[in-house]
N, C-alpha and C positions, 0 to 999 in steps of 0.2 A: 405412249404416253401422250400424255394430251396436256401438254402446255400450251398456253395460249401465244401463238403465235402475234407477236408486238400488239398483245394484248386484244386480239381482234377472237382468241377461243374464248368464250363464256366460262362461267362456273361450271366447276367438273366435268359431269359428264357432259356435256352437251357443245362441248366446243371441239371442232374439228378442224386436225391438220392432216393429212394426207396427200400422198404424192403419186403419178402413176407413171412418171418416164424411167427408162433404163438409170438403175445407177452409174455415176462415173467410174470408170476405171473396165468396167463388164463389157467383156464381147459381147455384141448383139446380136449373131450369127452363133452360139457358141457348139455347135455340131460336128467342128474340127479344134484342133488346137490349135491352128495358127488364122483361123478365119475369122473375118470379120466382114458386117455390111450394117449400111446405116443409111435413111435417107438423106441425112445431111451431114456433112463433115465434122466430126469430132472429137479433139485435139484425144480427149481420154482412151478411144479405141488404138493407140499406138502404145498403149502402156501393156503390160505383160498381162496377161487373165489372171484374175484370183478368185477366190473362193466365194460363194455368192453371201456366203455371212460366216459367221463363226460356227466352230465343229462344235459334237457333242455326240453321243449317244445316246440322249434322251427322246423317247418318240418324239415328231413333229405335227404339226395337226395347223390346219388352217381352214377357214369356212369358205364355201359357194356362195356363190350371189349371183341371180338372176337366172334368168332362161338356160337351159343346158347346154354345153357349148361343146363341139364336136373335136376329136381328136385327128389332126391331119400331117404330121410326123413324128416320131421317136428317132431320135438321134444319140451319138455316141462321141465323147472325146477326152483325148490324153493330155494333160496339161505338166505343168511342171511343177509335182508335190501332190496333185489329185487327178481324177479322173473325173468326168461328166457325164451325167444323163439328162437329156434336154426332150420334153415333151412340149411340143407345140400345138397351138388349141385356134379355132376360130369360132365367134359367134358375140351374140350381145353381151354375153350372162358371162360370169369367172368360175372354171374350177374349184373346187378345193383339195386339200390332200391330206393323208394318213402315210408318216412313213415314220418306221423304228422296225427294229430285228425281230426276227422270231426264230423258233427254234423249228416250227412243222409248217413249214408254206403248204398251206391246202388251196383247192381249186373254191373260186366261189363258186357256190350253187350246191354243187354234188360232195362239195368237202374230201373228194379224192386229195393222196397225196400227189405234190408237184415236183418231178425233179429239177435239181437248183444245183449246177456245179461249185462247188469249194464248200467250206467250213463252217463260214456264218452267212445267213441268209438277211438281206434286208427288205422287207415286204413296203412296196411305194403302192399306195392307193389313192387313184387319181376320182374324182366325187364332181355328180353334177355335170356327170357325161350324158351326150344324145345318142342314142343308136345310130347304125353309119344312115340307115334308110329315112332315119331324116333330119340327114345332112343339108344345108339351104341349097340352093342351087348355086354350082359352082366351085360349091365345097367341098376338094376329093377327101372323104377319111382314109386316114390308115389303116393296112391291111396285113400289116405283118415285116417282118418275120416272125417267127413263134420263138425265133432265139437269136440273141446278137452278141459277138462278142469284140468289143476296142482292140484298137488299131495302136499294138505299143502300149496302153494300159500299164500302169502301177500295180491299181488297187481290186478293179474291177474285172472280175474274171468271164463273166456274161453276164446279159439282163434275158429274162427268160417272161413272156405274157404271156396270162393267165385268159381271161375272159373281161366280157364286158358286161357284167349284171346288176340291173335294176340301177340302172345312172350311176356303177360305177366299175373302176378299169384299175384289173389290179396286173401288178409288175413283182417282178421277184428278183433281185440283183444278187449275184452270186460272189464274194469274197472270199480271200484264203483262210483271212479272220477276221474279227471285230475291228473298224475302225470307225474314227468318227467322221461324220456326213452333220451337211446342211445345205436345207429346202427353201427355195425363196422365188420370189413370184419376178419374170420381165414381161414389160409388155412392149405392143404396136411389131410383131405381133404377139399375142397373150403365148408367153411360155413357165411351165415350173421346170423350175432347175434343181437337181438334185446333184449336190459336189460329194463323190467320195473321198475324202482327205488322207494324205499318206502319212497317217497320225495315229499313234495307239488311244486308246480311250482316257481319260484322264478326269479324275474326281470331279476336277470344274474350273471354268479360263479365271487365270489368277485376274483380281481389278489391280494394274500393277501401274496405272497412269491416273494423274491427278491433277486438275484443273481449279482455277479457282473463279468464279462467274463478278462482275459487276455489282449482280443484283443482288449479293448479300452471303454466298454461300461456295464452300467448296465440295467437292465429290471427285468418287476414284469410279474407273469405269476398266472395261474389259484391252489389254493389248489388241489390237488389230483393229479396235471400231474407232471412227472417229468422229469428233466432236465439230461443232459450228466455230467460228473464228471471231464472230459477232458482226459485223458489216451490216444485217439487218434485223435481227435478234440479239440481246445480250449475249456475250462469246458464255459456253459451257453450260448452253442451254438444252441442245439437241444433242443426242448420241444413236448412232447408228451402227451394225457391223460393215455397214457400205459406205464406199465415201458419196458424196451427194453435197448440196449447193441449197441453200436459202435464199428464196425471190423472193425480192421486196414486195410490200404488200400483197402479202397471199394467206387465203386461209386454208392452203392445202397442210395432209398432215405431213411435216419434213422429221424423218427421224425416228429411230423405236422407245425410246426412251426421249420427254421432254419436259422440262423444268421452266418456270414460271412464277411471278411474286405478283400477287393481285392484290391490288390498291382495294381491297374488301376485306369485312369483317370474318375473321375466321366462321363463325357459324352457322354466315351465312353462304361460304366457299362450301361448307362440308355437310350443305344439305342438300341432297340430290335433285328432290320435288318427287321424288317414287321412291318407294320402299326397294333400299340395295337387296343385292344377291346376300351380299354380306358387310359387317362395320366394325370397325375394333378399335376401341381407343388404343394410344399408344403414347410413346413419347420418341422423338428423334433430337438427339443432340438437345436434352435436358426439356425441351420443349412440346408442349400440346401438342398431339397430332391425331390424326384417323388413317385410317386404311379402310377406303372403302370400293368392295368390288358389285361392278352393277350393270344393266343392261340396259340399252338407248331406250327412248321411246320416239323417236324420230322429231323429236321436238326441236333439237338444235341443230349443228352444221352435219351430224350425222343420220343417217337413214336408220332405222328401229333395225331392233335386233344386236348391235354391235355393243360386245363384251367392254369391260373399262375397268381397269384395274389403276386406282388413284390412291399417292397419299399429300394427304393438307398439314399441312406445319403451320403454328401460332407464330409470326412473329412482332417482335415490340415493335409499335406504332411508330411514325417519325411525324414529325410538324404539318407533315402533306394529308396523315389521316394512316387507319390500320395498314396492315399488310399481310399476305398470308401466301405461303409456297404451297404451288401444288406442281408433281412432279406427279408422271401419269402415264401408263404405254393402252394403245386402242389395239382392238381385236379386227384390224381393217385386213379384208382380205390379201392384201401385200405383204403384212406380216405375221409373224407365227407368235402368233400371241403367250401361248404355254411357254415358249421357252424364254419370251420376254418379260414376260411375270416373272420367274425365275431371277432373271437379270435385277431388273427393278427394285425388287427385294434384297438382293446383296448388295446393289449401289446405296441402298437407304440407310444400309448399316455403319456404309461411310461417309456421312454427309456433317458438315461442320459449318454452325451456321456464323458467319464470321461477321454479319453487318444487321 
């Protein structure tokens, strides 16, 4: 989402908030269950581990950026209610990833099949990998096992590697059955974390909390994400599955989801300056609106390429001049854009515009 952080993101697309430190509450270390390390003390690593975002069973998918960046551990751990898979990466550039169930784990390349202990298979592909041999100097890649299985585990019965073709590294996580998992990026240093949840699969997380913002408007959002509290943005502005913190003046992106009220002409909020992906008039809570989904051209606080999925709400002018909501999640390598469009979409269905 791309709201405009205290009004410092531009029109739609082009305004960027993004964040790249660990979220609060996550182990930094997270390759044991009870470990943690950090370079500087922070009060949040005393609190219990949780899940690095909300479950689901829906594929996960997140893009690469930059230079290829080498993989140098695979780790394993047992938490209380999930299990973990932690790949750790070095190099300038970010992975991305591909991860949802399959029913025939093949090998890349040869397409052989792979065996995969238990029931349901979850296929994790890691993207925008380098070959070990050119690794930077320094840089040991990993080199195996070809099979590992947690220490105490719930959910996870082995993680089983495949190969590593054409810049990308596939994984194969072996369960007794289907449950649901979620994929989320830490860095310093760059890790994707993959949480198996000790959780049956379930239609989809109710929006069972409800908040009402300053700026004009209420919305329900997902149990377990939390919201901004306002201190430097208007309170029920940012939603996130992780808890996290809003620094004053910044224009990184805070949050998967972010809402915003621009002191501008609706028409001129919900016009891109490049022809979207796609545009739909609508209406939200009786009101003009668009949904419009589109891709950077690097012209604003974001680099070209990066997905955006916005919608702009009309609302009535006050004595200061127009006004218009835009509430907005960005395709930034940290988060998993697909399943926050997802999100975004059913928060919109509950928004009541109150001011």
């Amino acid at each position: 989402m791309r709201l405009l952080a205290a009004g410092a993101c531009a029109v739609l697309a082009l305004t960027a908030c993004g964040t790249s430190g660990d979220p609060p509450g996550q182990p930094r270390d997270t390759g044991a269950a009870t470990a943690t390390s950090s370079a500087t003390a922070d009060p949040a690593e005393d609190r219990p581990a949780r899940p690095i975002a909300t479950g689901d069973v829906v594929e996960s998918q997140a893009d690469a950026d930059g230079p290829p960046v080498v993989l140098t551990d695979v780790r394993l751990g047992a938490h209380e209610g999930f299990d973990r898979i932690v790949f750790e990466l070095a190099g300038e550039g970010r992975a991305g990833w591909q991860v949802g169930y399959t029913g025939a784990p093949r090998s890349q390349g040869s397409g052989e099949p792979v065996e995969v202990p238990g029931h349901a298979v979850l296929g994790i592909t890691l993207t925008n990998l380098a070959m070990p041999g050119d690794a930077p100097s320094g840089v040991r890649p990993w080199s195996g096992p070809d099979s590992q299985e947690p220490d105490g585990g719930a959910v996870l019965e082995a993680l089983v590697s495949d190969n590593l073709f054409e810049g990308r590294y596939a994984f194969f996580a072996g369960l007794a059955e289907q449950r649901q998992f979620a994929v989320g990026l830490l860095t310093d240093p760059q890790r994707i974390v993959v949480d198996l949840l000790d959780e049956p699969p379930t239609s989809s997380t109710p929006l069972s909390l409800r908040c009402e913002s300053p700026a004009g408007f209420a919305i329900s959002y997902p149990e377990g994400w939390s919201v901004n509290v306002g201190e430097t943005v208007p309170a029920c502005t940012r939603f996130a599955p992780e808890s996290f913190r809003v620094p004053p003046a910044t224009d990184a992106r805070i949050g998967s989801v972010t809402a915003s009220v621009q002191t501008m002409p609706f028409d001129l909020v919900a016009s891109t300056g490049a022809a979207p992906d796609s545009r739909q008039e609508t209406t939200i809570d009786g009101r003009r609106a668009v949904r419009i989904q589109q891709v950077t051209l690097g012209e604003g606080l974001y680099p070209p390429g990066i997905r955006i999925t916005s919608y702009v709400v009309q609302l009535e002018p006050t004595d200061d001049g127009p006004r218009t909501l835009v509430v907005d999640t960005v395709g930034l390598p940290q988060f998993d854009y697909a399943r926050n469009v997802r999100m975004l979409d059913r928060m919109m269905g509950t928004i009541e515009i109150t001011g």
